[in-house]
C-alpha positions in Angstrom: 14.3 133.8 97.8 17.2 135.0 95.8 21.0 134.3 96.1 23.0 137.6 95.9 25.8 135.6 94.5 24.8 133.5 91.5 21.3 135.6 91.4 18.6 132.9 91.1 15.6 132.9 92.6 14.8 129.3 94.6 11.8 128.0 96.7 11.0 129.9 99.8 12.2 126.7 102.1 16.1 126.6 101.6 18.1 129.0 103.5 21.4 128.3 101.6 21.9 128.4 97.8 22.9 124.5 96.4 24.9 126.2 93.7 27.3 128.9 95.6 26.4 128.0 99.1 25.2 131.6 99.5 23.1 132.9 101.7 19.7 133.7 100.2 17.1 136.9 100.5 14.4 138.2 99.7 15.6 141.1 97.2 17.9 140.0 94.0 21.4 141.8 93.7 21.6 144.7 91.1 23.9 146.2 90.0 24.6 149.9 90.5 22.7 152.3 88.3 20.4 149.7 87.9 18.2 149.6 91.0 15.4 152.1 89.8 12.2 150.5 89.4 13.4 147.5 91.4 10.5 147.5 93.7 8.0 148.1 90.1 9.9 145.0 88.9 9.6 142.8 92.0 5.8 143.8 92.5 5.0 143.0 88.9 7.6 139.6 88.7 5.2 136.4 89.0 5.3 133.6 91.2 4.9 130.2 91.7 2.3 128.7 93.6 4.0 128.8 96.5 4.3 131.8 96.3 8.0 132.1 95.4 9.4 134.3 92.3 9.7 132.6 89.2 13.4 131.9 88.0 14.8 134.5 85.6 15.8 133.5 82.3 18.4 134.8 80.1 16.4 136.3 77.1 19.4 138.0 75.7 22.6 140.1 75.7 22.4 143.9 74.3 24.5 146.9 73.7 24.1 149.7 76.2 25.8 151.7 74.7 22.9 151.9 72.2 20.5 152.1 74.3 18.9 148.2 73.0 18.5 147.7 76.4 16.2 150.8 77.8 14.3 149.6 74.7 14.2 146.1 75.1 12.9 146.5 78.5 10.4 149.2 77.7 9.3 147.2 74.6 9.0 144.3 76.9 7.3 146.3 79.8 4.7 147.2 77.5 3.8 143.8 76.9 3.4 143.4 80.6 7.4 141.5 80.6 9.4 142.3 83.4 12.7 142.8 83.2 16.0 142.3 85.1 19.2 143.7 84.0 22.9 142.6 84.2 26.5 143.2 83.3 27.8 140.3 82.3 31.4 138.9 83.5 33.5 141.6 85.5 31.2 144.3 83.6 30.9 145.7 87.2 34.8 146.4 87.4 34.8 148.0 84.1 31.5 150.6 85.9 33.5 151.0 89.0 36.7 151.5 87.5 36.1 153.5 84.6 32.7 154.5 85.4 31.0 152.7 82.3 30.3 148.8 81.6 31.4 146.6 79.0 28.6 148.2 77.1 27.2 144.8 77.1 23.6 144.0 79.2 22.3 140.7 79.9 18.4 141.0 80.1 16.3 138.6 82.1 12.5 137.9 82.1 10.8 135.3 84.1 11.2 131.8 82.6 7.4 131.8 82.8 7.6 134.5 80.1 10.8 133.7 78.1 9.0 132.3 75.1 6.9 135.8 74.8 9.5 138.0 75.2 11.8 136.2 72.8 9.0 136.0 70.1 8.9 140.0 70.6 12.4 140.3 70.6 12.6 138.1 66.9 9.4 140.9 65.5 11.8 144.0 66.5 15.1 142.5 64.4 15.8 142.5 60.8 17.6 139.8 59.0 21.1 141.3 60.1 19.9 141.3 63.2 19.6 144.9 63.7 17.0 147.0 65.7 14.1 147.4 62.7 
């Protein structure tokens, strides 16, 4: 189960999130422009043994502007990584508003994975920690 407000994922037998006191389902909240390939992400995000998803875990924060973040995720995806994408703070404002984000994107993979995807993530930097 997933809160919409805080979106974390938590075990299948709470109804109420501890954190925010939201109410939890069964989809994550995304934000507009960012729901295609949700249900590609979902099917492919692992779970525990109960059954629920695993918790996502902040991997990093990219410019989208750029594009670092289409290939972050498709760099991850390759590897099999699935991703979940963000705008951080009142980026959501700035899209509805002005039609674009802060040009800022957090990207999530499943704490399972974080190690991984941060371990491809160092291989695709240089030392100035630029795209290579």
């Amino acid at each position: 189960m997933w809160c919409r407000e805080c979106n974390e994922a938590f075990d299948d037998d709470i109804s109420e999130c501890p954190f925010c006191g939201g109410v939890l389902s069964e989809m994550p909240k995304m934000e507009w422009g960012m729901e295609a390939g949700l249900e590609e992400t979902l099917a492919s995000w692992p779970t525990r043994e109960d059954g629920g998803p695993v918790k996502k875990a902040l991997l990093t924060t990219v410019s989208s502007s750029a594009m670092e973040d289409e290939i972050f995720c498709t760099m991850l995806a390759s590897f099999d990584i699935p991703t979940l994408k963000e705008l951080p703070g009142n980026g959501i404002l700035w899209k509805t508003i002005l039609g674009t984000g802060t040009r800022a994107v957090d990207i999530f993979v499943p704490e399972t994975m974080l190690e991984e995807a941060a371990k491809l993530l160092q291989n695709t930097e240089d030392s100035d920690g630029k795209l290579s």
